[in-house]
C-alpha positions in Angstrom: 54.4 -128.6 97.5 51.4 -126.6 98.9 48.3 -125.7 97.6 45.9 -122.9 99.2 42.3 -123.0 97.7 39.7 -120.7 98.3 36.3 -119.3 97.2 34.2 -122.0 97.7 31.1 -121.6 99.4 27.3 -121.5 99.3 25.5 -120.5 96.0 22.0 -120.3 94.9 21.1 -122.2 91.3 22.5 -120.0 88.4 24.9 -117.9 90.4 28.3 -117.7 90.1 31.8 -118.5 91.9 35.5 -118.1 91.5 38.0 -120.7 92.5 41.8 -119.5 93.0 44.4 -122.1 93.9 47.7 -120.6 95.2 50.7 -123.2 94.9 53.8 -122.9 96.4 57.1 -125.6 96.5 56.8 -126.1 92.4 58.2 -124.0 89.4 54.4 -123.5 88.8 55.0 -122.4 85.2 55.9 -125.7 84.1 52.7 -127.3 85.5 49.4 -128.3 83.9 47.1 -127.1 86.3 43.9 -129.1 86.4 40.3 -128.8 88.7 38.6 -131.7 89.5 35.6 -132.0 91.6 34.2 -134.9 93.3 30.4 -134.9 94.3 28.5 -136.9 97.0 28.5 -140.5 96.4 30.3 -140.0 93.1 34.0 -140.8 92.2 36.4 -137.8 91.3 36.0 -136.7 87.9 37.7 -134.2 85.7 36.6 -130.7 85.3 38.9 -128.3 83.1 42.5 -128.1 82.0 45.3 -125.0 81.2 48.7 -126.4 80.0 51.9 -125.1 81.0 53.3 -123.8 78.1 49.6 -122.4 76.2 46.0 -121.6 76.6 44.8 -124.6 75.1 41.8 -125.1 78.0 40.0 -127.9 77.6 36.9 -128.8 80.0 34.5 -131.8 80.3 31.2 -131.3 78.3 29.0 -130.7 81.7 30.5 -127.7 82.2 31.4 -126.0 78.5 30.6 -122.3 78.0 29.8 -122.4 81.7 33.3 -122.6 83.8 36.3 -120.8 82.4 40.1 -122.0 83.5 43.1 -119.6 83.6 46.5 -119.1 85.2 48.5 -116.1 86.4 52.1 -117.8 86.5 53.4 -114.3 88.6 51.3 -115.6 90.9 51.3 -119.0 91.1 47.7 -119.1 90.4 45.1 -120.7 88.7 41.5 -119.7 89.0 38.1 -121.2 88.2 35.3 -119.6 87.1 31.8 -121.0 87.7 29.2 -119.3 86.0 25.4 -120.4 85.5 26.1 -122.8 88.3 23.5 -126.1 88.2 22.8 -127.9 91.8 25.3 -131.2 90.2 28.0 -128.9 90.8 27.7 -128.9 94.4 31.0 -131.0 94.8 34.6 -130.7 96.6 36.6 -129.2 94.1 40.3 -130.1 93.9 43.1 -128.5 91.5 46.0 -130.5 90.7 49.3 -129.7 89.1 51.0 -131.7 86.9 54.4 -133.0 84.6 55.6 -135.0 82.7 59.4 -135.6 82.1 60.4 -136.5 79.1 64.1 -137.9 80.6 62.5 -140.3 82.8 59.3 -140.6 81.0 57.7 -140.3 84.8 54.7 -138.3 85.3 54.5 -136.0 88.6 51.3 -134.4 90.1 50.1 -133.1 92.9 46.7 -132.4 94.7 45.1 -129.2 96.9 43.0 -130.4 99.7 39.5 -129.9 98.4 37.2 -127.1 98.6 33.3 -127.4 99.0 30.9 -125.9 96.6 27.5 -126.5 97.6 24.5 -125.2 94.8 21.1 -124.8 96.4 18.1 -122.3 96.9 
């Protein structure tokens, strides 16, 4: 399984960025594809969610209204918006696919490499 992340960069306060995260080695659309970030001196911590099967997005209450989540399973793709960007989201940002099998009640996931958002003027 490989991951290919890109779009990370420098932005100024309030500006806006676009995370893609190409996978490859997986039946992506069976995944839940997930971003996490983890800042400075901070532990990893959840940042949105897009199921496999719907477009139930769910995202931690930091970043509501502000980042959007989506997928485009032709492409093995999921994408994260970042609008209104504050300087706490400078961070390496991570996505992560993920199962769960309900035969062997064993839960599967995998991790990109990280890609660095740094917010400042």
């Amino acid at each position: 399984v490989r991951f290919v992340e890109s779009g990370g960069g420098l932005v100024q306060p309030g500006g806006s960025l676009r995370l893609s995260c190409v996978a490859s080695g997986l039946n992506f659309r069976e995944y839940a594809m997930s971003w996490y970030r983890q800042a400075p001196g901070k532990e990893r911590e959840f940042v949105a969610v897009i199921p496999a099967r719907n477009n139930l997005t769910s995202y931690t209450d930091s970043v509501e209204g502000r980042f959007t989540i989506s997928r485009d399973n032709a492409k093995n793709t999921v994408f994260l918006q970042m609008d209104n960007l504050a300087s706490e989201g400078t961070a390496i940002y991570y996505c992560k696919a993920a199962i769960f099998d309900l035969k062997t009640a064993k839960a599967t996931e995998y991790w990109g490499q990280g890609i660095q958002i740094t917010v400042s003027s």
